[in-house]
C-alpha positions in Angstrom: 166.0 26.5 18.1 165.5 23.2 19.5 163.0 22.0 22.7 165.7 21.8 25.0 167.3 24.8 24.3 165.3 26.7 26.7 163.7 23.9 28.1 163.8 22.9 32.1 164.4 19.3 32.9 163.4 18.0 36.6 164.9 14.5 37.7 162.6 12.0 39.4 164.1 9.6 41.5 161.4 7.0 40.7 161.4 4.9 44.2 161.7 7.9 46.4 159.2 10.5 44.5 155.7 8.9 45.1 154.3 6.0 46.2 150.7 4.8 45.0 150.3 1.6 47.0 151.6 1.8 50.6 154.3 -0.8 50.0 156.9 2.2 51.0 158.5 2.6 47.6 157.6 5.1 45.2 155.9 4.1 41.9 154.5 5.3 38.0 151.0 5.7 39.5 152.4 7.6 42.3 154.4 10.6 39.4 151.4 10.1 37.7 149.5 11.7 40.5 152.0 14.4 40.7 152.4 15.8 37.3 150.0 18.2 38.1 152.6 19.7 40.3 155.0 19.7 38.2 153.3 21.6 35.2 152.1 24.2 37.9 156.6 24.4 38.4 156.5 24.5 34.5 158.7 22.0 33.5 159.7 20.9 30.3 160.9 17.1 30.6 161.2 14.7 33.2 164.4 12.7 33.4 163.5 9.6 34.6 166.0 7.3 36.7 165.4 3.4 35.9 162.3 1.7 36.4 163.5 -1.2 34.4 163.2 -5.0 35.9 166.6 -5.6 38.1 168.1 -7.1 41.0 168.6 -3.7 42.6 171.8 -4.2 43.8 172.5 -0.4 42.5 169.5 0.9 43.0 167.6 0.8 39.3 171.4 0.9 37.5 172.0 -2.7 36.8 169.3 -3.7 34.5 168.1 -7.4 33.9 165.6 -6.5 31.1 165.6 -3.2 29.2 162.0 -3.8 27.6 160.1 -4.6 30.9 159.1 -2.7 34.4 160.1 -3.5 37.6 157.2 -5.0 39.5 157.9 -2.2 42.4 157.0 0.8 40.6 154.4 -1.0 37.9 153.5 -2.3 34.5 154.4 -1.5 30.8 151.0 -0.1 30.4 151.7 1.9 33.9 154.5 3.6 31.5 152.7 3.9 28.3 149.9 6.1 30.7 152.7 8.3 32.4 154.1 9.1 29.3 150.9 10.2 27.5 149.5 11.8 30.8 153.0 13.8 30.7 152.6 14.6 27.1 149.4 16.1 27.8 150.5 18.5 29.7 153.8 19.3 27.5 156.0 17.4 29.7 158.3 14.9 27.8 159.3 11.7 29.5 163.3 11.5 28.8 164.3 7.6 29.5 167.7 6.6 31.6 169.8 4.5 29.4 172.4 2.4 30.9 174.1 0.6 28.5 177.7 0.2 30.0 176.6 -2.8 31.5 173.8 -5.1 32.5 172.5 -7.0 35.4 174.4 -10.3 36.0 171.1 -11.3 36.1 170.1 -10.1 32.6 169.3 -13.0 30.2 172.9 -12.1 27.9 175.1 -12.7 30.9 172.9 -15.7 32.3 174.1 -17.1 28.7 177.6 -15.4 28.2 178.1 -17.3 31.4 177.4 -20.5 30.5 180.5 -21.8 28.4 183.5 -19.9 26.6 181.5 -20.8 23.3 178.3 -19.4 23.8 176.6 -17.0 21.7 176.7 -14.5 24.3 179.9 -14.9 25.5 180.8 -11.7 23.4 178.5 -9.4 24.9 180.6 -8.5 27.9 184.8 -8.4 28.9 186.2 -11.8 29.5 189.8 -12.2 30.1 192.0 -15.2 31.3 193.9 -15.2 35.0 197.6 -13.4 34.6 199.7 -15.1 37.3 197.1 -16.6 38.9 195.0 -13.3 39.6 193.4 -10.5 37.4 194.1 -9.4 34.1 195.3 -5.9 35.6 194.9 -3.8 38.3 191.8 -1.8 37.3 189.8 -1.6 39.8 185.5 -0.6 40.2 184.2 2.7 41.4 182.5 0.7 43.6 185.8 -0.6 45.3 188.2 -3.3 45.1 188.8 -4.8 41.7 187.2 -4.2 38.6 187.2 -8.3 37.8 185.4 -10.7 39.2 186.9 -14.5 38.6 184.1 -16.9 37.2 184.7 -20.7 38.3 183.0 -22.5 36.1 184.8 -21.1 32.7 187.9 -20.2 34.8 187.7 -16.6 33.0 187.5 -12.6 34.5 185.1 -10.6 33.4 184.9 -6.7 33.8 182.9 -4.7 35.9 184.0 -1.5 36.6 181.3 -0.9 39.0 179.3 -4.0 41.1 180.3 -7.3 40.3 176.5 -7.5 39.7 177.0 -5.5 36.7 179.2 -6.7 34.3 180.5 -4.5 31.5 179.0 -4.9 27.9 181.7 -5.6 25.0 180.9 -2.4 22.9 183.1 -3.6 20.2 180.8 -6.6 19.8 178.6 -4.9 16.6 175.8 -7.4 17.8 175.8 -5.9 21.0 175.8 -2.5 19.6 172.5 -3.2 17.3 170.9 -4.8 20.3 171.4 -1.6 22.3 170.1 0.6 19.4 166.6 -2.1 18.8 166.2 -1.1 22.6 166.3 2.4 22.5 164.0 2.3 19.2 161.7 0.1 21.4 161.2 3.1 23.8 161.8 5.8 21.1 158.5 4.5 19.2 156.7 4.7 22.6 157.2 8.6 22.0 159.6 9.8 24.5 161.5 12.9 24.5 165.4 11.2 24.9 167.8 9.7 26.7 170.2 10.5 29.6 172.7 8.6 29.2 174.3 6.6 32.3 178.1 6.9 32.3 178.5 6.8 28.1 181.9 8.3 28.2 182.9 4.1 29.2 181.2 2.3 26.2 184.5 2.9 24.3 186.7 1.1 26.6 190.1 -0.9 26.1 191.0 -2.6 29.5 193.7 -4.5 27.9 195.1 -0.9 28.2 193.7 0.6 31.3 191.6 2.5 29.7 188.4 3.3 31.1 186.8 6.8 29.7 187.0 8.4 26.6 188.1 5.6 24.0 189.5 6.0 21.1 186.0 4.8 19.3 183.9 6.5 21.6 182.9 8.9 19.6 182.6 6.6 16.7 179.9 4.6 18.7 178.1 7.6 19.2 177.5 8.8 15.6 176.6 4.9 14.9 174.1 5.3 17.7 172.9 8.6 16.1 172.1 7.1 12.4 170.2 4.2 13.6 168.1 5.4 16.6 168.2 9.8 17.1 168.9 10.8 13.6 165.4 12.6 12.7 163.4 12.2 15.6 162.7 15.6 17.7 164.3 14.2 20.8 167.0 15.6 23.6 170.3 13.2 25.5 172.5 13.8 27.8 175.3 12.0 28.4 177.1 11.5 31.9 180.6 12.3 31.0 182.6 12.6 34.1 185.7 13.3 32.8 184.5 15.6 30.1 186.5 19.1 29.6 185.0 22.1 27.1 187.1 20.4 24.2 185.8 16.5 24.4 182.1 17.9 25.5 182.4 19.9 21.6 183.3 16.6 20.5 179.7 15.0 22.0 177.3 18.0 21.6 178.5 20.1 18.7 175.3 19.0 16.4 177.0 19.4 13.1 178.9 16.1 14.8 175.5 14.3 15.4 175.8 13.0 18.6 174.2 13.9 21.7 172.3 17.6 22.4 174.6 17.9 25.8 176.5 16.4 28.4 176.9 16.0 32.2 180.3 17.6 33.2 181.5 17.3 37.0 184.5 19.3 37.3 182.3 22.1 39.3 181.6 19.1 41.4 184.7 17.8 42.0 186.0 21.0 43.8 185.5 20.3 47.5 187.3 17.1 47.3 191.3 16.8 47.8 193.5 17.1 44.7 194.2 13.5 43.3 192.0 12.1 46.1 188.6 10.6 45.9 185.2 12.6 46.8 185.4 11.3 50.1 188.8 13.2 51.1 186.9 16.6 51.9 188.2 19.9 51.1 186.5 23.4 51.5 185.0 24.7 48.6 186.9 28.0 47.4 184.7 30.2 45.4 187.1 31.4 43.1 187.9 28.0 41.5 183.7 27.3 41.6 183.5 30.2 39.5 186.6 30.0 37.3 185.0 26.6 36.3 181.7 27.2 35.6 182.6 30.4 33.7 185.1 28.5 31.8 182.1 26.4 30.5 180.1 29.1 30.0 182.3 30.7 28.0 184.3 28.1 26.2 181.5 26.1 25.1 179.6 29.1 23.4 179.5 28.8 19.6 180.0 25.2 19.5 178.6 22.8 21.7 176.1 22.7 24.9 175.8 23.3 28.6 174.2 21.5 31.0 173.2 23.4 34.2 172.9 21.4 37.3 173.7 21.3 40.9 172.0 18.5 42.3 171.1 14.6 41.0 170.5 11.5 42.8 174.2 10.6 43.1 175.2 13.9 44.6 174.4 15.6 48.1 172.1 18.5 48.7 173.9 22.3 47.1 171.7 23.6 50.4 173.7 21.4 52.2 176.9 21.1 50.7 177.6 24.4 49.3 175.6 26.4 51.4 173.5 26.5 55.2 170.9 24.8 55.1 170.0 25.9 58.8 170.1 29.7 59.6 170.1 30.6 55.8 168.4 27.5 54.0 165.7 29.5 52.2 168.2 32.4 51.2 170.9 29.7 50.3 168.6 27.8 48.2 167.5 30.4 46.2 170.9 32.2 45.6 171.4 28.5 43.5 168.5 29.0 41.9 169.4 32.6 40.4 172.9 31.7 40.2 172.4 28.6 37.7 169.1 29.1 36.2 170.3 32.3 34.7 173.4 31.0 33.2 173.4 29.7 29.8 172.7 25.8 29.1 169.8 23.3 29.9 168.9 23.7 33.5 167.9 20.2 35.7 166.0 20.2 38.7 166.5 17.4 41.0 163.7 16.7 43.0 163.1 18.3 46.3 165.7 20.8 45.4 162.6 23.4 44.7 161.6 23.1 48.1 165.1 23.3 49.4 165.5 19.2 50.7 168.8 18.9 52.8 170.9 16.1 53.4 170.5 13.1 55.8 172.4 12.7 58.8 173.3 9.2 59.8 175.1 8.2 63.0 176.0 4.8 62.3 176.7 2.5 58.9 173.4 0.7 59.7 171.6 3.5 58.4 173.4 3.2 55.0 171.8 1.8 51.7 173.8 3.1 49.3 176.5 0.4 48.1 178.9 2.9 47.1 179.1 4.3 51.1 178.9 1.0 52.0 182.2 -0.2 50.4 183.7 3.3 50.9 183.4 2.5 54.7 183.9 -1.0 54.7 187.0 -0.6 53.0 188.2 2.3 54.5 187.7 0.8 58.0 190.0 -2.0 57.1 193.2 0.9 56.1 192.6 2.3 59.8 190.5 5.4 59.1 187.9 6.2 62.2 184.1 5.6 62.2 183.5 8.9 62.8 185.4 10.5 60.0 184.2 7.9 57.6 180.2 9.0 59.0 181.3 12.2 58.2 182.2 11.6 55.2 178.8 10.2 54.1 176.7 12.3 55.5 178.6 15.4 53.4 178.6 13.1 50.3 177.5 9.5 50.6 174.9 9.1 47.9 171.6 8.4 50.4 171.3 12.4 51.0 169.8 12.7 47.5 167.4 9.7 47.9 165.3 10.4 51.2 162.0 10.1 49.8 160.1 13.0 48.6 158.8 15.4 51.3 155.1 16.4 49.8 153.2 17.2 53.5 153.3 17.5 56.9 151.3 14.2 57.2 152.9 10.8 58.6 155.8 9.5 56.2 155.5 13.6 54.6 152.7 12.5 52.6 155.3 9.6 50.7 154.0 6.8 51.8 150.8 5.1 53.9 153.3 2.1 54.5 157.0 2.3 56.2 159.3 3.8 53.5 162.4 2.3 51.7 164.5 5.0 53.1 163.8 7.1 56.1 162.2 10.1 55.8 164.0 13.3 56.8 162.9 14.7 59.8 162.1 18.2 59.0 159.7 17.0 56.6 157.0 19.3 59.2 158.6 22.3 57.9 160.1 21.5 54.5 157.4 19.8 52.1 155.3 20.8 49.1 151.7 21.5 50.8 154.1 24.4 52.6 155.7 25.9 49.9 152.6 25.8 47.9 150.9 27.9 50.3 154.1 30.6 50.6 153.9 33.0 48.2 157.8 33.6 49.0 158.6 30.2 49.0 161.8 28.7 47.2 159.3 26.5 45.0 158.1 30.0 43.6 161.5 31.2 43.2 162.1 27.7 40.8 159.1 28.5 38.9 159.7 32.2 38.3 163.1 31.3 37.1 161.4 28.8 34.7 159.1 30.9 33.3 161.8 34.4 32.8 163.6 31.7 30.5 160.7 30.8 28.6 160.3 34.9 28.2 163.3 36.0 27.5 165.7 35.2 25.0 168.9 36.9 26.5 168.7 34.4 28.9 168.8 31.1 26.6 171.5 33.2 23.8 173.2 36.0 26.0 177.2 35.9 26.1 178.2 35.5 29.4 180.8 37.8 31.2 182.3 36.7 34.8 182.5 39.9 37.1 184.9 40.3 40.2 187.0 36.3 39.5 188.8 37.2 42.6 186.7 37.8 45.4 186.4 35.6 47.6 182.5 35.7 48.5 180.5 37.2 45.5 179.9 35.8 42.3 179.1 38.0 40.1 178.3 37.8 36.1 176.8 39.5 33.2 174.6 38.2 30.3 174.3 40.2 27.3 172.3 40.2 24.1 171.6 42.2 21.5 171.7 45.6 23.3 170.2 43.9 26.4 172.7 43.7 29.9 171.4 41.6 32.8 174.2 41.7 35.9 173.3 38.7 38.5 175.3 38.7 41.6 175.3 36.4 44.6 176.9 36.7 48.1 177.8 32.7 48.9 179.0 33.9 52.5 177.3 34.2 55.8 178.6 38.3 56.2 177.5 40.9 54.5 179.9 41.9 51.7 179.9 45.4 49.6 179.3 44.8 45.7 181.9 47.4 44.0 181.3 47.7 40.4 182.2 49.8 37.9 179.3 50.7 36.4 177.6 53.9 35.7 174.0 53.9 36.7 173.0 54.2 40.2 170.1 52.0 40.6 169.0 49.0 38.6 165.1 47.2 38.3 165.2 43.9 40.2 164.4 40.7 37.9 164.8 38.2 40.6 166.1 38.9 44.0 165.7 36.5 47.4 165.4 39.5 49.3 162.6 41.8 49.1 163.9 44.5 46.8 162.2 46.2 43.4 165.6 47.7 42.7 169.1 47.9 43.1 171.4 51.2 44.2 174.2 49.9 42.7 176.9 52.7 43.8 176.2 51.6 47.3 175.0 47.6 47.3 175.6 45.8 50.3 175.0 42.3 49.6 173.1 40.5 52.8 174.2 36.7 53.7 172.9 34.4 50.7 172.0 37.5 48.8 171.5 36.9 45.2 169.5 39.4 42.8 169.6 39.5 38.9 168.9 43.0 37.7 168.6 44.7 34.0 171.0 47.6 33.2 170.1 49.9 31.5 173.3 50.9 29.3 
């Protein structure tokens, strides 16, 4: 078995977790001071979002120098300490690798930019005007097109996010060996991997309009293997969002040698409108939540493996988005806990989501700093959509909701900051922050660490099959795990009624493993299931 294979993995969100200084933006020093707190949660790995140098026109995601530390959150030998402090405790430091693209500011495009002739001009996408205008009509997550017209050579190059961050020329083998003398640079430091920003794109052909999934992506990956992963006790993740269960076998199946696991989104992608984008909102119908992630669970079990997530720092709050965060928040926050953590896969905790963190309501753009909302609106505006729908639309998915900074007390700022904080903090932090859930024995951070340390126990829960009960209903979700003789049956009500669980099993009444209600067991002949109920019990046949 490998390290990650029952291992729990909980994202930090580097300037919104801590802050050491009182400039307002959270720092090394400042997880430093935490990690305390997060081997009393009993994590296995941190996943790390960038503290590289950069502009910061994405927040950390378009990176000027790989091998150096953005002044705002430290120094070099800042990092070397976390990472030993970590590994003192068992915690391994796993590294964000963005490797798509660079900074504009990054000393290769500072070159490439220079003259057609210049050694660097390779590293990224240049392509020459058609008719006066673009190559094609690709155009950038980010909005508008994906090139950007440079005067001075009179070329495009490609960015398929910010113009700030131009796209690297994978097919360029100097580019390539550059990437893979990075990641040995931080490898040799003695982290525990990579998560992998966006990999699925490194195998581009734009000539073609082909973004993800190349047809030498995979090829790039078992290069990347030999010369940086291949016999080194490490875990990555890649962020694949157009992965299915047959292209993530393709990435994590280790006879392959490529990555331990990837990011998949298609759960995530279910309260948006068919063809539309993820700010054309739909309700979220539990059947097709469940058909998906069973689908995973089930396709990907001999071959391959799962990540388990429902929250990062692009993504809104599951207590908010897929449940109440109000009347139900504590009940609603753990049902996700027992729902996910006892699925099969790596689980991730994004932080704040073990003390049940909510989204951020704005009322006007001003309040934005995300540059994807921004656009979004900006754009938007212009086609005739209202403000109000467009504020809607952010504050249910807009990218901000993830990044309020960490709520840790009651105290001024929740205990984030002495100083006035990059981002507002939320203003329930009174009622929602560490220093209370710390002190509740009941508490959803207790939930999170419970869950941690069953998978740690029990080996059903890292190698059980998995079995989806009741696919039709339209409140419960219901499953079984199973191994070697052994039955757990976990079953959530994702509904603000009370809904009867009808089984067809023998026994009457079942031990409680986990429940978010105060129960030791289960009658199962006559379960009502209250609002947010979710329980995992052991059968005993």
């Amino acid at each position: 078995m490998k390290w990650w294979q029952n291992a729990v993995i909980y994202q930090i969100y580097p300037r919104s977790f801590k802050d050491s200084n009182g400039d307002g933006i959270g720092d090394i020093l400042g997880i430093i001071s935490r990690l305390d707190y997060l081997e009393e949660l009993g994590i296995d790995a941190i996943w790390l979002s960038p503290v590289y140098a950069s502009p910061n026109d994405d927040n950390g995601y378009d990176i000027s120098d790989y091998q150096a530390i953005h002044p705002d959150f430290g120094t070099m030998a800042d990092m070397d300490r976390l990472i030993e402090e970590a590994k003192s405790r068992d915690i391994r430091i796993v590294m964000d690798l963005v490797v798509n693209h660079t900074s504009d500011e990054h000393q290769w495009f500072v070159e490439a930019k220079k003259s057609k002739d210049n050694a660097y001009r390779d590293y990224y996408v240049w392509r020459d005007p058609v008719k006066g205008g673009p190559p094609n009509d690709l155009t950038s997550t980010f909005s508008g097109s994906a090139w950007e017209y440079d005067e001075k050579t009179k070329q495009y190059y490609l960015h398929l996010f910010s113009k700030k961050q131009p796209d690297l020329n994978w097919e360029n083998e100097a580019v390539r060996q550059a990437v893979y003398d990075m990641m040995n640079f931080w490898l040799d430091k003695g982290i525990g991997g990579f998560r992998m920003d966006v990999i699925d794109l490194i195998g581009k052909i734009p000539d073609e309009g082909v973004t993800g999934n190349g047809p030498k992506l995979h090829e790039y990956l078992k290069e990347m293997h030999q010369e940086t992963l291949k016999g080194r006790d490490v875990m990555t993740v890649g962020e694949t969002w157009g992965a299915t269960p047959e292209t993530a076998k393709l990435y994590s199946d280790p006879e392959r040698e490529e990555l331990s696991m990837v990011f998949q989104f298609e759960h995530m992608q279910l309260d948006e409108q068919p063809g539309g984008m993820k700010w054309d909102l739909k309700e979220l119908d539990l059947t097709e939540l469940k058909k998906v992630l069973s689908k995973w669970q089930v396709e990907l079990k001999d071959s391959g493996w799962n990540s388990l997530f429902w929250n990062n720092h692009d993504l809104p709050r599951i207590v908010s988005r897929f449940g109440n965060d109000t009347t139900y928040r504590v009940e609603s926050a753990k049902l996700f806990a027992i729902l996910l953590h006892l699925m099969k896969g790596t689980p991730y905790i994004y932080q704040g989501e073990e003390i049940g963190m909510t989204n951020r309501k704005i009322e006007s753009i001003d309040e934005v700093d995300d540059i994807e909302s921004i656009n979004m609106y900006t754009e938007r505006l212009e086609k005739g959509y209202s403000k109000d729908e467009l504020i809607h639309a952010i504050n249910t998915k807009g990218r901000d909701n993830a990044r309020t900074p960490m709520q840790w007390s009651g105290e001024d700022q929740a205990g984030f900051t002495t100083g006035t904080p990059w981002l507002p903090v939320q203003s329930n932090y009174k009622d929602i922050n560490v220093e209370a859930a710390l002190s509740n024995k009941d508490s959803i951070f207790y939930m999170y660490k419970k869950l941690i340390q069953l998978r740690k126990d029990d080996p059903l829960i890292v190698w059980g099959d998995y079995e989806l009960l009741l696919p039709g209903h339209s409140s419960i979700f219901a499953y079984k795990r199973s191994y070697q003789g052994r039955t757990w049956l976990v079953a959530a009500n994702m509904s603000e009624q009370e809904e009867r669980l009808e089984l067809d099993e023998d026994e009457k009444t079942a031990k409680v493993i986990a429940s978010n209600y105060e129960k030791e067991e289960i009658d199962l002949e006559r379960a009502i299931l209250q609002p947010f109920e979710a329980f995992a019990v052991e059968l005993s046949k």
